[in-house]
N, C-alpha and C positions, 0 to 999 in steps of 0.2 A: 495124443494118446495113440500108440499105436495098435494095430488090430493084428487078427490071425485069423487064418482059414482054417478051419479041422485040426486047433492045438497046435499046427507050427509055431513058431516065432517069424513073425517077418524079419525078411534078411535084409540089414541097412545098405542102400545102394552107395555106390564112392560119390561120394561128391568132389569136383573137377577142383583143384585147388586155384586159387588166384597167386597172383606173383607176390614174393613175401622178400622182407630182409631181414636178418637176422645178425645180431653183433655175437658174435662167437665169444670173439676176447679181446682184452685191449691192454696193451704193455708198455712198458718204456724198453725200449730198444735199443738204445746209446742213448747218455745224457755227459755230457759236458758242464759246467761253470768258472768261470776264472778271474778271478781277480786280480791281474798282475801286479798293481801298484797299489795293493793295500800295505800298508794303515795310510800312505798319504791319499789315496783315492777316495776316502770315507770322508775327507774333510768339507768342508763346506766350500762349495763350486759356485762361483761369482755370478756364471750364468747355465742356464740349462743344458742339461748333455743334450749332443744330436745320436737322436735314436736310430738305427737301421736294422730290418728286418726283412729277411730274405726268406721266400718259402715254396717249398716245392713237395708234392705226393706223388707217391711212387706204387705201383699196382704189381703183385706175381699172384699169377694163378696156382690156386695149391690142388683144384681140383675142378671137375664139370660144372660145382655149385660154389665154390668155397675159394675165395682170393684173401690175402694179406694185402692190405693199405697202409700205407707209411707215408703218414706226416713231417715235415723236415720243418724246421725254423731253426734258422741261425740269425744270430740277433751279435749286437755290441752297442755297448753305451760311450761314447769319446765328448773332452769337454778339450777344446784347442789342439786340437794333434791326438793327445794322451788316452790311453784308452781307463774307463773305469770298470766293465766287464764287459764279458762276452759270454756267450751261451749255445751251444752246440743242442738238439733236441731232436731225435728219431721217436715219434709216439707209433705205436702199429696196433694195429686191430686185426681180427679176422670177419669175415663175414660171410654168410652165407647167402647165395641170393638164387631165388627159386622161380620157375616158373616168367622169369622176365625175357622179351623179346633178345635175340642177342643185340640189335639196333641200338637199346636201352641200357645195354650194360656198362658201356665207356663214361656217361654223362651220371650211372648213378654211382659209380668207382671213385672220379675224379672230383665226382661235387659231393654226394651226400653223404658217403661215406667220411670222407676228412672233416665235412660238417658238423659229424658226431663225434668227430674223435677230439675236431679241435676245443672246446671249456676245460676238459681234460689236460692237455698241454698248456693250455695257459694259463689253470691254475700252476703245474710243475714249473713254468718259467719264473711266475709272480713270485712264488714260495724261494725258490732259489734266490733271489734280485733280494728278497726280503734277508735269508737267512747268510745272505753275501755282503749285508751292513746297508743295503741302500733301502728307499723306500719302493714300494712292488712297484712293477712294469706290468700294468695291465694292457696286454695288446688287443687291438682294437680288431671289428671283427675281420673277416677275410671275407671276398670277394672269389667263393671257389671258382662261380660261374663265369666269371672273367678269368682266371687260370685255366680253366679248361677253353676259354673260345682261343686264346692266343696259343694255348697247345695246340689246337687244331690248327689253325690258321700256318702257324711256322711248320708242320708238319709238313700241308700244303703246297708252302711256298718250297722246302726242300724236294719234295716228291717234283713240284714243275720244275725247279733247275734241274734236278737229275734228267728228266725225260728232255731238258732241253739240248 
């Protein structure tokens, strides 16, 4: 309850805000699917496709608070050479992030942010893989924190060859 002296209102002090993130938006951004060798692609495959999935996020500052993340996965399915699909997937989000150390902000870009983005994309992949005649492709999860040590790391190791 708050009080008053002589009929004022007491005046609410600021309170100092803590570090916050915030999902702006999140979109599909390019999407691809392709099925080169359909109707024979759809037929029954003697042995299991070998699946490959490539993934990489990608960060631009739109502003002091506010950056775009873009999740990439490119995928294809091949059973002996032939391909059965392929899949192209830009997912992007914006975010807003407040009050965090700059220190902080690389590791929460590259990790947590794709972290949120990525159930999102892979329902979009699964539904594609489904609605392309085959059964869903549920990708397994990602390992942001490992993407971002080996970005560093290579970064690193470019920055030493240059300086050497």
């Amino acid at each position: 309850m708050a009080t008053t002296n002589g009929g004022d209102a007491a005046a609410p002090q600021a309170q100092p805000q803590g570090p916050s993130l915030n999902v702006l938006a999140q979109y599909v951004k390019d999407f691809s699917f392709e099925n080169p060798n359909a109707p024979r692609s759809l037929m029954q495959q003697g042995q299991p496709p070998q699946i490959s999935v490539q993934v990489n996020v990608n960060t631009t500052p739109m502003s002091n608070t506010d950056y775009e993340v873009e999740l990439k996965l490119d995928g294809k399915a091949e059973v002996g050479g032939n391909t059965l699909f392929g899949f192209e997937l830009v997912y992007g989000g914006v975010f807003r992030l407040q009050n965090i150390p700059q220190d902080n902000l690389p590791p929460l870009l590259m990790i947590e942010c794709p972290r949120l983005l990525f159930p999102f994309a892979r329902e979009i992949v699964a539904n594609a893989v489904i609605n392309g005649g085959f059964p869903p492709l549920l990708l397994d999860p990602i390992d942001f924190v490992g993407l971002f040590q080996q970005r560093v790391a290579n970064l690193q190791a470019q920055q030493a060859s240059a300086q050497a």
